[in-house]
C-alpha positions in Angstrom: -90.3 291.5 -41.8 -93.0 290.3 -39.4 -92.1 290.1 -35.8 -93.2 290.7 -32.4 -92.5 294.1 -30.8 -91.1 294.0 -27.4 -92.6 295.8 -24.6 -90.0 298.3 -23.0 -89.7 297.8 -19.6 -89.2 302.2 -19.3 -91.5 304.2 -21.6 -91.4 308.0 -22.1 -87.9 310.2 -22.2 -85.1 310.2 -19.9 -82.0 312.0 -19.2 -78.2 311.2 -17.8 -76.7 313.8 -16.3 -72.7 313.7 -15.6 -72.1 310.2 -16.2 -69.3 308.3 -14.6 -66.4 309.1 -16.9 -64.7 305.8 -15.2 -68.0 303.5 -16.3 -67.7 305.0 -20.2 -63.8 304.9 -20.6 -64.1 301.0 -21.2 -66.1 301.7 -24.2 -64.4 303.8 -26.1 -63.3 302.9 -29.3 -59.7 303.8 -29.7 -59.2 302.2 -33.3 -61.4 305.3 -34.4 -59.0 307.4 -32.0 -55.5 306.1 -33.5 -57.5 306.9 -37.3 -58.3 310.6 -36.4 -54.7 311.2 -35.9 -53.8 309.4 -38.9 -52.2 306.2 -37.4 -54.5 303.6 -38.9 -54.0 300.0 -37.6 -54.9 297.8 -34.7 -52.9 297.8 -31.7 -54.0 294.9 -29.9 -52.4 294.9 -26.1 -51.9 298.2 -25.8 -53.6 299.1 -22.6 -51.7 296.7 -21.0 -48.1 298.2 -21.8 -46.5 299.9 -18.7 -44.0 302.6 -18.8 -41.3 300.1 -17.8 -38.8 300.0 -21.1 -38.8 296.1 -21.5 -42.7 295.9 -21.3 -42.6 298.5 -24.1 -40.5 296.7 -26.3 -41.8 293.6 -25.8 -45.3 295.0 -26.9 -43.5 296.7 -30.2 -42.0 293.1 -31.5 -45.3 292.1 -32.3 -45.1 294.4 -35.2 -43.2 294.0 -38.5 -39.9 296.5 -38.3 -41.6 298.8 -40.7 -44.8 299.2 -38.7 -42.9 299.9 -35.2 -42.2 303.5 -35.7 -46.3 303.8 -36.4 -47.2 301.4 -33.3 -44.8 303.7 -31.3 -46.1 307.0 -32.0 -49.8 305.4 -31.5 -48.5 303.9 -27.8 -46.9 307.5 -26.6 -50.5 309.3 -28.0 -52.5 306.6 -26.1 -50.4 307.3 -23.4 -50.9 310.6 -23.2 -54.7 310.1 -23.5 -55.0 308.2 -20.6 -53.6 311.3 -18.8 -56.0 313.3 -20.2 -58.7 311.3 -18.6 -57.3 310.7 -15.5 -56.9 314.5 -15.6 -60.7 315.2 -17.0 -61.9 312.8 -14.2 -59.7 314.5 -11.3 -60.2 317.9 -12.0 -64.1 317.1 -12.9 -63.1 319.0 -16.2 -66.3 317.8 -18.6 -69.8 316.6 -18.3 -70.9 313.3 -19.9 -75.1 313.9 -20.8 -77.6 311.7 -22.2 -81.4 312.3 -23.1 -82.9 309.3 -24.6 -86.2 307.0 -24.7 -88.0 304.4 -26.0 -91.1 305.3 -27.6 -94.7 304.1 -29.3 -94.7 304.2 -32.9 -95.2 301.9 -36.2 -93.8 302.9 -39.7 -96.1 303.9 -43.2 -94.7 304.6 -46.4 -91.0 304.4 -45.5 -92.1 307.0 -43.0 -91.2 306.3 -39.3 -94.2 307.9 -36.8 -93.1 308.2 -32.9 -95.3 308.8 -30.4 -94.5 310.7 -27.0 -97.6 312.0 -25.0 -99.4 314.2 -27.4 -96.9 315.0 -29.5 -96.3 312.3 -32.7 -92.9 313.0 -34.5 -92.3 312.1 -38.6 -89.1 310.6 -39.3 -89.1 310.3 -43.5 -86.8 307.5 -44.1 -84.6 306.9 -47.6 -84.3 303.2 -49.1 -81.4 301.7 -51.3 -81.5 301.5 -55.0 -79.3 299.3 -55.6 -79.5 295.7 -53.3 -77.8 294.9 -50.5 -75.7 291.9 -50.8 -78.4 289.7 -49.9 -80.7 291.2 -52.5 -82.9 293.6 -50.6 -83.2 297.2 -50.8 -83.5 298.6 -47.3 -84.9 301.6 -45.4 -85.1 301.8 -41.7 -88.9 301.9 -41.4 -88.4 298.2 -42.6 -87.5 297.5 -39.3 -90.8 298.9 -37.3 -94.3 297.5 -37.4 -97.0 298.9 -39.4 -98.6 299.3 -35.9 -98.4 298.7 -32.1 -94.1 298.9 -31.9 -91.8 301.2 -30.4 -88.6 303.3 -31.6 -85.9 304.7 -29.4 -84.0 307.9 -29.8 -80.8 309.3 -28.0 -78.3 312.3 -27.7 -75.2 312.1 -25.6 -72.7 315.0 -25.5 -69.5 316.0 -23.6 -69.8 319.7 -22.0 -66.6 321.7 -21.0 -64.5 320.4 -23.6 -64.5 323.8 -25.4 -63.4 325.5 -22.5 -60.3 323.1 -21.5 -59.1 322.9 -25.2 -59.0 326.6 -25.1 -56.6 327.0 -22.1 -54.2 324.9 -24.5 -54.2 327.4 -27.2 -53.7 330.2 -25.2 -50.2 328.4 -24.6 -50.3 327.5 -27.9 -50.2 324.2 -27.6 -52.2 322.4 -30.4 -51.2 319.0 -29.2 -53.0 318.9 -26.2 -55.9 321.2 -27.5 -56.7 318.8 -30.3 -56.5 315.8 -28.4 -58.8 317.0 -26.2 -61.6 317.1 -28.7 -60.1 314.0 -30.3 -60.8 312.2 -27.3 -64.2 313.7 -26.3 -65.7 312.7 -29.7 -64.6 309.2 -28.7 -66.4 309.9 -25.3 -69.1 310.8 -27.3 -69.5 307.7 -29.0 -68.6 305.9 -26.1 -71.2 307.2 -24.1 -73.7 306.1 -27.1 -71.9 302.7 -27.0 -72.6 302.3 -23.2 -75.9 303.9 -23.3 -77.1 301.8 -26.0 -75.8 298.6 -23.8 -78.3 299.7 -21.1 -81.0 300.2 -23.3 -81.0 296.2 -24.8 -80.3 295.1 -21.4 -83.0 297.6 -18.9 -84.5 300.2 -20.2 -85.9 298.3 -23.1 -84.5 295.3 -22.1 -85.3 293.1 -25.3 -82.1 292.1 -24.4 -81.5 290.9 -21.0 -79.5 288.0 -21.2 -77.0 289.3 -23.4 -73.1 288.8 -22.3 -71.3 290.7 -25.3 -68.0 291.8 -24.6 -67.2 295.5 -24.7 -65.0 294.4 -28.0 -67.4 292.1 -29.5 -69.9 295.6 -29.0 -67.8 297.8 -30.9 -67.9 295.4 -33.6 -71.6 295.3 -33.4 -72.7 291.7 -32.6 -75.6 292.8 -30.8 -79.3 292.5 -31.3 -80.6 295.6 -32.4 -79.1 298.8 -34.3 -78.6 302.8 -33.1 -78.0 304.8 -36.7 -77.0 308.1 -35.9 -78.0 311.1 -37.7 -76.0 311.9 -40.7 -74.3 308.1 -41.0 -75.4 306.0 -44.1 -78.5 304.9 -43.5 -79.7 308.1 -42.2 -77.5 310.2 -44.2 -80.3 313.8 -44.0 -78.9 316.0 -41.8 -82.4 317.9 -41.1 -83.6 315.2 -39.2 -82.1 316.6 -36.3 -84.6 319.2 -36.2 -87.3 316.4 -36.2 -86.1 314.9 -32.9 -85.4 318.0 -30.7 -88.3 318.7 -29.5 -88.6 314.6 -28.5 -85.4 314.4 -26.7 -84.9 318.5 -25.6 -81.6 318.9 -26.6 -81.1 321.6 -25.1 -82.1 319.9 -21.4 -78.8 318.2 -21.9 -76.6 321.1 -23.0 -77.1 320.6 -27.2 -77.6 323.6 -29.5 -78.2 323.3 -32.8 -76.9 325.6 -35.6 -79.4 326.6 -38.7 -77.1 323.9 -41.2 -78.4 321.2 -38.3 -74.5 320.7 -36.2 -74.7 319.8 -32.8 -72.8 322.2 -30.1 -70.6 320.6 -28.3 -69.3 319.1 -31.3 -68.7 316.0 -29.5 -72.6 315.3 -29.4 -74.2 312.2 -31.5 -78.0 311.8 -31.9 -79.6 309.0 -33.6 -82.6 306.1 -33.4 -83.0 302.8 -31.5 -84.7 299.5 -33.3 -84.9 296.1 -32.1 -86.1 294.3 -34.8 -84.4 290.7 -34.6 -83.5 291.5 -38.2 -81.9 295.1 -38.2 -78.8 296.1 -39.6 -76.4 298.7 -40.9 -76.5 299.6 -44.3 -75.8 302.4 -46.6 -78.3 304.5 -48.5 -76.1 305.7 -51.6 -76.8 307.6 -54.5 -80.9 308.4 -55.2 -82.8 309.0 -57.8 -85.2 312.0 -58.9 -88.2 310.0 -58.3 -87.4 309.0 -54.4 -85.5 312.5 -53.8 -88.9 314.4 -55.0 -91.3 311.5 -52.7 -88.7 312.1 -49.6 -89.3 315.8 -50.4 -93.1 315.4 -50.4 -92.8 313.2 -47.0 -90.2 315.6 -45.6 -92.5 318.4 -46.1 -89.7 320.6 -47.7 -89.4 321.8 -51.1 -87.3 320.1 -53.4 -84.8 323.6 -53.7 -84.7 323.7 -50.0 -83.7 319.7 -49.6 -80.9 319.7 -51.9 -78.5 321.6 -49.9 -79.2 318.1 -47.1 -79.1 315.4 -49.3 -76.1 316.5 -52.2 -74.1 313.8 -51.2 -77.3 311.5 -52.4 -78.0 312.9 -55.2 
């Protein structure tokens, strides 16, 4: 997969601190919302439904009678999210922070090397056994250069959440406690989705000229990928441990538990690559032979690894 790195424009680490709630609310992702609470579907329009009666009817007789009740209950929760933001935003209730960079590195033997200052961080990487539809087993080191490329990492996280779900419970009420964590892991990912945006377009800016929409984003048409620890194609856990010390988690507000679980739980870390060619894929099952040579390149043992990879194995 030969191709021709591109210089970032900003090299080295950087961090966001109290993002403008108001500049990541347009990313968020509320299909993923509506699933968390159980109300699968698309609900095309619904931002634009006002509390007026015949606007809200008119939106519902899009939707076959049996799917109304459903489309209902997903209108009066989406509702009641918005309030929740205005009210995060008013009351300055949580803080939206990022640390993230874009790095010198290359990839060896599935391995993925990043270099910041004098410190050079191993990233093992895992690669499909069984092809992807277009006949290739992948790993993500197939996506850096042997030499001379560069790899981004990130980590954004929602502070104060905790804390304002708690006031709920001491009034018992779970409703508005849970959809206040509901909605800052969306913020989570929305602040990854936005961050991610200004990465392509300035701060590595192998994108410049790109004019997605934030809905043609969320269904990834962009140039690029940002894997996250513990999705598919990065599916070990114990990474996180390798990329702390590049992007100080703990700068930003992160903790990290000994089983590798990021506090806030509305936190998301993951990688950056531009190759032209990178995509999304999923790892699956692994054999003995790769799980002991990921052992070996993890520089664990293979007792100690199993307890991160048993959903591989």
């Amino acid at each position: 997969m030969g191709y021709t790195p591109s210089k970032p424009n900003t090299l080295g680490l950087i961090q966001l601190i109290d993002i403008d709630l108001r500049e990541l609310a347009r990313f968020i992702d509320w299909t993923f919302f509506f699933m968390a609470w159980r109300i699968p579907g698309r609900y095309e329009g619904i931002e634009t439904v006002h509390n007026c009666l015949s606007c809200r009817m008119g939106w519902l007789q899009q939707f076959p009678e049996v799917d109304r009740p459903k489309a209902e209950e997903a209108l009066k929760l989406f509702k009641d999210a918005q309030e929740m933001l205005r009210q995060m935003l008013d009351e300055k209730i949580i803080s939206i922070n990022a640390s993230f960079g874009v790095f010198e590195g290359y990839a060896e033997d599935d391995n993925v090397f990043i270099h910041n200052n004098e410190q050079t961080i191993k990233i093992p990487m895992l690669r499909q056994q069984h092809a992807a539809t277009d006949g290739f087993c992948y790993s993500l080191a197939d996506f850096v250069a042997p030499e001379n490329d560069y790899v981004g990492a990130f980590a954004t996280t929602v502070i104060g959440v905790e804390d304002f779900a708690e006031t709920f419970e001491k009034e018992d009420d779970m409703y508005h406690s849970i959809l206040a964590k509901t909605l800052s892991d969306r913020l989570a990912e929305a602040a990854a989705e936005w961050l991610h945006w200004k990465v392509r377009k300035e701060y590595w800016g192998y994108a410049p000229d790109e004019k997605l929409t934030v809905k043609e984003m969320l269904k990834t048409q962009y140039s690029g990928i940002r894997p996250a620890v513990g999705y598919p194609s990065l599916p070990d856990q114990s990474i996180i441990f390798n990329l702390d010390p590049l992007l100080k988690f703990s700068e930003i507000g992160i903790s990290l538990t000994e089983n590798g679980a990021m506090f806030p739980n509305a936190s998301i870390c993951g990688l950056y690559f531009a190759h032209p060619k990178s995509k999304y894929f999923m790892i699956g099952k692994i054999d003995e032979a790769q799980f002991l040579d990921y052992a070996r390149r993890s520089d664990k043992s293979p007792e100690v690894l199993k307890k991160w990879m048993a959903a591989n194995l």
